[in-house]
Structure formats: C-alpha cells, structure tokens
C-alpha positions in Angstrom: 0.0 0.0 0.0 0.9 3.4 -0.5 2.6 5.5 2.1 1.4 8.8 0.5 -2.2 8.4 0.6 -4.8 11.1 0.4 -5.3 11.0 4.0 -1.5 10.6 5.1 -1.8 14.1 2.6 -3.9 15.9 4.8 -2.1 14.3 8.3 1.3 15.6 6.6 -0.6 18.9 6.1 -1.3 19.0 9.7 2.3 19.2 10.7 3.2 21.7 8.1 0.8 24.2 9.2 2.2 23.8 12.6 5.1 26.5 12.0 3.0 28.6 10.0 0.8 28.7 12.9 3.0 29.5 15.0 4.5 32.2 12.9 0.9 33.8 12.4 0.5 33.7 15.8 3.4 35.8 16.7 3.1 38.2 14.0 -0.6 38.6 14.0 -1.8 42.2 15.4 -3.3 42.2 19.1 -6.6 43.4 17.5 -6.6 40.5 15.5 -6.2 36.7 15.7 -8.1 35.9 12.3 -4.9 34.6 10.7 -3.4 31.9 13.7 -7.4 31.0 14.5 -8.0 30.2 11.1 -4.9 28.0 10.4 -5.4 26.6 13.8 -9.2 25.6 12.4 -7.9 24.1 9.4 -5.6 22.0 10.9 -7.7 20.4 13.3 -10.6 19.7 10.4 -7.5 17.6 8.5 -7.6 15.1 11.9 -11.5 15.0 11.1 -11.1 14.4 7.7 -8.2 12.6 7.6 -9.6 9.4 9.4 -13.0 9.7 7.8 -11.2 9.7 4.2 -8.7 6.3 5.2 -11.7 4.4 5.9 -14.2 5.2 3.6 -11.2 5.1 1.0 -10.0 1.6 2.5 -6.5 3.1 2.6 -6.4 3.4 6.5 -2.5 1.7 6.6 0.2 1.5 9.6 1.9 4.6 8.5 -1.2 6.8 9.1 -2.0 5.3 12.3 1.3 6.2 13.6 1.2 9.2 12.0 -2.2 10.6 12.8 -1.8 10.8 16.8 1.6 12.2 16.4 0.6 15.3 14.2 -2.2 15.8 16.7 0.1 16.2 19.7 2.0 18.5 18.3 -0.4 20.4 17.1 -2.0 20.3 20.6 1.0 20.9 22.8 2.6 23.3 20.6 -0.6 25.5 20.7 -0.6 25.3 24.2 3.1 26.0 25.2 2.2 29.5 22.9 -0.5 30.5 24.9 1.3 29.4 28.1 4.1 31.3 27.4 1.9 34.2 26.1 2.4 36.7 28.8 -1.1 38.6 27.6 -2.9 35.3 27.9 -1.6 34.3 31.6 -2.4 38.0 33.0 -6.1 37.7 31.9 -6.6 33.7 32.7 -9.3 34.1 35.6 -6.9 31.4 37.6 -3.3 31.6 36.4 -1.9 28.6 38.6 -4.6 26.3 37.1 -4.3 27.3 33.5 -0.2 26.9 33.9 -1.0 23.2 35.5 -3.8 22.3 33.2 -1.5 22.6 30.1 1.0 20.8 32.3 -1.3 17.6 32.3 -2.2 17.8 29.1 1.0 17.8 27.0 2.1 15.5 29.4 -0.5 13.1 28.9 -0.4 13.5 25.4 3.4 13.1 25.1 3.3 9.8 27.5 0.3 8.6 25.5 1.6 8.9 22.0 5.0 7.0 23.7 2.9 4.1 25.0 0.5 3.7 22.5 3.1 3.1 19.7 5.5 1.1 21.8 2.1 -0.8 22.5 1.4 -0.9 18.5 4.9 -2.5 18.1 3.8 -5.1 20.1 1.0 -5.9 17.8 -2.1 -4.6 19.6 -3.0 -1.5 18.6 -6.8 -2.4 18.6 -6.6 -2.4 22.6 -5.7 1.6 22.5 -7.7 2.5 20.4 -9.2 6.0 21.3 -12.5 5.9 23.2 -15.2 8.5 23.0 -14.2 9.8 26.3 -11.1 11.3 24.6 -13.0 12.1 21.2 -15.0 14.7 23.9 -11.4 15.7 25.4 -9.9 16.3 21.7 -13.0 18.5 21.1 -12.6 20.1 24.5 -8.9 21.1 24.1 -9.5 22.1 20.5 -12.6 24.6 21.0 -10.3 25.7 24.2 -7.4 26.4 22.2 -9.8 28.5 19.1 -11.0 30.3 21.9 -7.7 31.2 23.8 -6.0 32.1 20.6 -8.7 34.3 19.3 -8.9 35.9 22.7 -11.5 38.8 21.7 -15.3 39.0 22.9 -17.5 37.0 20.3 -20.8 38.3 21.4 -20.4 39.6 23.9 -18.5 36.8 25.6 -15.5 36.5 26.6 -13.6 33.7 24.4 -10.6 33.7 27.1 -12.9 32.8 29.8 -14.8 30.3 27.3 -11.4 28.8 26.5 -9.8 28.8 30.5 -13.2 27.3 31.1 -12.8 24.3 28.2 -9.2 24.1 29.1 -10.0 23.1 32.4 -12.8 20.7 31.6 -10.3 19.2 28.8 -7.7 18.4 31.7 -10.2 17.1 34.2 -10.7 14.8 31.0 -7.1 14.0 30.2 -6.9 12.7 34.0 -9.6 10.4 33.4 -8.9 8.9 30.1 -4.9 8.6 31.0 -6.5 6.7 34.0 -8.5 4.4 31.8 -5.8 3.9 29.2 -3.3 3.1 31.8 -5.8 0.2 33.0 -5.7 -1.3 29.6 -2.0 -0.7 29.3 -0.7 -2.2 32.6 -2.4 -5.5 31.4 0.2 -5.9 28.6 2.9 -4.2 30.9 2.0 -6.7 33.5 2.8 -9.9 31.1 5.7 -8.9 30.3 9.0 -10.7 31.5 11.2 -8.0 32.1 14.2 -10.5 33.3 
C-alpha cells in the first residue's frame, strides 16, 4: 500500500501548518487573531477528515495510524506552550496557577500517550488503545479551548478567554480520566511482560 495516501496528505498537512501557525500567531496584530485561529481551524478539520477519508477510502495503513496521533500532539502541545508562554494570555486567565497546570497535564499526557500507544502498537495490539469516545470529547474540549484562547476577543459579547480557561479546564479534568483508563488497559500488557 501506499505510504502517501490522500489521507496521510492531509495528516502531513497538519504538521506543516504547525510553524505557520506559530508564525501567524506571533506576527498577527493584538486586534486581530483571524490569521493563527483560522490556520489553527484548518488544521484540526485535517484530523476529522483525515480518518474519515482512510476508511471510507480503504487506505487506513500502519503509517497513518502512527502518524495521525503524532501530528495531533503536536499540534495540541505546541498550541498550548504558545498560549502558556503568552504573557497577555496568563495576565487575563481568571486562575493563572490552574491554567499553567492544566496545560501541564495535558502535554504531558499527550506526550506519555503517544509513547505508549506506539510502543504498544509494536507489540502488535494496537486495537486495545484505540481511542475511546471519552477522549474524542477531550480532543473536542482542548481544540474549542485552544480557538477560543487564541482568538482571545469577545464574540458576542462573551468572553472567548474565559470560554477557552473554562474548556481548558474541563479538557484536563478529562485528560486525567482517560490517562486513567488507558493506563488500565496498558498495565495488562505491561504486566505480562518478563522484564528478566
């Protein structure tokens, strides 16, 4: 099968537009955040469509399904190390300590999760991680969080920094859970294992 695939296209997409969005993000004007929101947007709709396409194409293959997860971290965690580090974003979060810890947990957890999941896969079981709805919600979560943070401005009349601390905080009460749950399913393989 072939490696470059329509859908392992759009994945590859998603990790190029990873320093553009960081470059729009820096250079875009305080009053506006069209350009990083809108890159930002069209990134995260190639993880939609990029599964959707591999199975409805029947051309889902190894090197997507390592490759999918891994553009989506660092999509994830590099948005959120920006806004972390974004000294306007941290002086108007409602509870600065929590926002800095809740993107603590969550690029952990996706970091550890991506490690485990393919060191998992090389074992031949990579049907027993499979993601479960509970993260599909978290993804959603830490991507609506991230729009909102980045965009920053009322939409409105609301507040899309409070919106986004808000989601943020919901995705990282999620993260816990679902690290929780995959670590169940994980320690059963890690428990078989002769390590002598």
């Amino acid at each position: 099968m072939r490696l470059l695939t329509i859908p392992n296209w759009l994945t590859l997409g998603r990790i190029v537009a990873i320093p553009l969005f960081v470059v729009a993000y820096f250079f875009a004007p305080e009053e506006s955040k069209i350009m990083p929101v809108t890159i930002f947007v069209l990134a995260a709709l190639t993880d939609l469509l990029d599964g959707y396409l591999a199975r409805k194409l029947n051309k889902v293959s190894q090197f997507g399904a390592f490759l999918d997860p891994v553009a989506d971290k660092l999509l994830v965690c590099t948005a959120l190390i920006l806004l972390v580090s974004d000294s306007t974003i941290t002086s108007y979060v409602q509870l600065q300590s929590c926002f800095i810890i809740a993107v603590i947990i969550v690029v952990g957890r996706e970091i550890s999760v991506v490690a485990v999941r393919e060191w998992m896969a090389e074992m031949g079981d990579r049907t027993s991680v499979a993601t479960s709805f509970l993260s599909k919600i978290k993804t959603v979560s830490q991507m609506v969080a991230i729009i909102a943070l980045v965009y920053e401005h009322e939409l409105g009349g609301l507040s899309m920094l409070l919106v986004g601390e808000f989601l943020l905080y919901i995705a990282a009460v999620l993260t816990i859970w679902t690290m929780i749950q995959f670590l169940v399913i994980a320690w059963k393989h890690l428990s078989s294992i002769r390590w002598s």
